[in-house]
N, C-alpha and C positions, 0 to 999 in steps of 0.2 A: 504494500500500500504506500502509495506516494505521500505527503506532509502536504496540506496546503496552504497553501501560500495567502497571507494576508492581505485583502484588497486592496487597493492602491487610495482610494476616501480613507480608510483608517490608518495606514500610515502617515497621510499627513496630517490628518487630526491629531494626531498623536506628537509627531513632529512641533506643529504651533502650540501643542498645546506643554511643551517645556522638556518632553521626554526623551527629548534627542541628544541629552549627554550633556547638553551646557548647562551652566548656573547661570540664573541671572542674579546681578546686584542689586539688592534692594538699600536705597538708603533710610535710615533711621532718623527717627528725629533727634536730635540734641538732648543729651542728658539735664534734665531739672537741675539747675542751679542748686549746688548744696548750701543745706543753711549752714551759716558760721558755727562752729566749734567753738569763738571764743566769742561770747556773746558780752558785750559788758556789765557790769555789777550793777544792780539799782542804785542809785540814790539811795541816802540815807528818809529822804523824804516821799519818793514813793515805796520803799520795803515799809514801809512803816505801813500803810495805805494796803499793801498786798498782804504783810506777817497778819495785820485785823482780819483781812477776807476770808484768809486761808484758815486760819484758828476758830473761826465761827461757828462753825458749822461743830468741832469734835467742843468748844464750851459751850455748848448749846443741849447740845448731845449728855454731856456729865450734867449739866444742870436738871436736867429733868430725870437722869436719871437717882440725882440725890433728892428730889423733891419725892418720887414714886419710893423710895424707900423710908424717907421722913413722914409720908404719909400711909404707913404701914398697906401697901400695895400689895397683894396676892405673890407667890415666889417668882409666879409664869410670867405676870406682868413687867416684876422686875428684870426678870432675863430677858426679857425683849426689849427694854432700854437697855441694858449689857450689849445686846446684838445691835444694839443703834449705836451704842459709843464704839464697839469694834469697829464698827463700818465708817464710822467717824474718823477714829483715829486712823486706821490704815488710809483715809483720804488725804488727810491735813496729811501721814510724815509724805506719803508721796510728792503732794504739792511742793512742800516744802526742800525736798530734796532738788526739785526740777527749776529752784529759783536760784541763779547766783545772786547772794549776798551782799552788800558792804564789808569792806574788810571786817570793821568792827562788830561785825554781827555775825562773822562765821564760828568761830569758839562757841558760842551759846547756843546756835543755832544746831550745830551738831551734837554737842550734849543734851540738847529738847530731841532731838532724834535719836537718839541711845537710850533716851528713858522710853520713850515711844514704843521702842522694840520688843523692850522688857514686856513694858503693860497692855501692849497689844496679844503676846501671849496667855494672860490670864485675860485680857476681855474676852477673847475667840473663846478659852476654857468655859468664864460666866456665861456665856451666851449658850453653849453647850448643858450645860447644869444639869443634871439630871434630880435635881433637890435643892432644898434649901440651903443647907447647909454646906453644899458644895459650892452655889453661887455667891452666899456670904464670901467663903472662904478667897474666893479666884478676885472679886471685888475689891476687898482687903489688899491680897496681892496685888492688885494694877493700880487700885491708890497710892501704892507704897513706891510707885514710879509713875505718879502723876507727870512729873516733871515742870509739875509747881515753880521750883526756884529757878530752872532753868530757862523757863518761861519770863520769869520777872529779871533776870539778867538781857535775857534778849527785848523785854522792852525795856529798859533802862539802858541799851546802846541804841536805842530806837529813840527814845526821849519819849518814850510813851509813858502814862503815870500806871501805878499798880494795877493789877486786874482785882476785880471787886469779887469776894467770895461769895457763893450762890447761897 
């Protein structure tokens, strides 16, 4: 039996249509300009303006959650402000990671974020609770790395005045 032979319309369909052994060059567009690497430091007067924005949200967060346990709140209810200040805190060290600083503001800045690490491990634990007694306990824990003081070092290189206790 003989092989037969490809019609002469599909070869050259085939031909135009790229398969005849060449590459064509395609150009591409130009790569997206990359953003700068060295982005410059805030102000001392706008960190001030962003350290508020960013902070709001996780003291907002601890505030009700000390309000639901000052007002003798159900265990559950309290773990779910737990699971609101976790969600909190792991927002703000984020944020706060993603800001270059003022010189004078980086030392405190990173020790508010080494406390963070600590207490965000026992909020995630509180938020988890499976008891009372376990979410006291993990609470306790993450209060003990509020990062309170570190927090009033960084606004006092801010010129910001005290933060007011809830």
């Amino acid at each position: 039996m003989r092989p037969r032979l490809a019609p002469p319309a599909l070869v050259l369909v085939l031909l135009l249509a790229g398969c005849g052994g060449e590459t064509e060059q395609v150009a591409l567009p130009p790569p997206a300009s990359p953003t700068p690497s060295t982005v410059a430091p805030l102000t001392v007067k706008e960190a001030k303006g962003r350290y508020l924005s960013v902070v709001a949200a996780y003291d907002i967060a601890r505030d009700e959650l000390a309000e639901a346990e000052k007002a003798g709140r159900p265990w559950r209810s309290v773990r779910e402000r737990a699971a609101a200040v976790a969600a909190a805190d792991a927002a703000c060290a984020e944020e706060l990671r993603a800001v270059r600083w003022p010189a004078a503001v980086q030392a405190p800045i990173a020790a508010l974020l080494a406390e963070h690490e600590v207490a965000l491990r026992h909020w995630k634990l509180a938020a988890g609770a499976d008891g009372a007694a376990e979410l006291r306990r993990e609470i306790r824990a993450a209060a003990a790395h509020d990062g309170v003081r570190q927090a009033a070092k960084v606004r006092a290189a801010l010129g910001l005045p005290p933060r007011r206790a809830a």
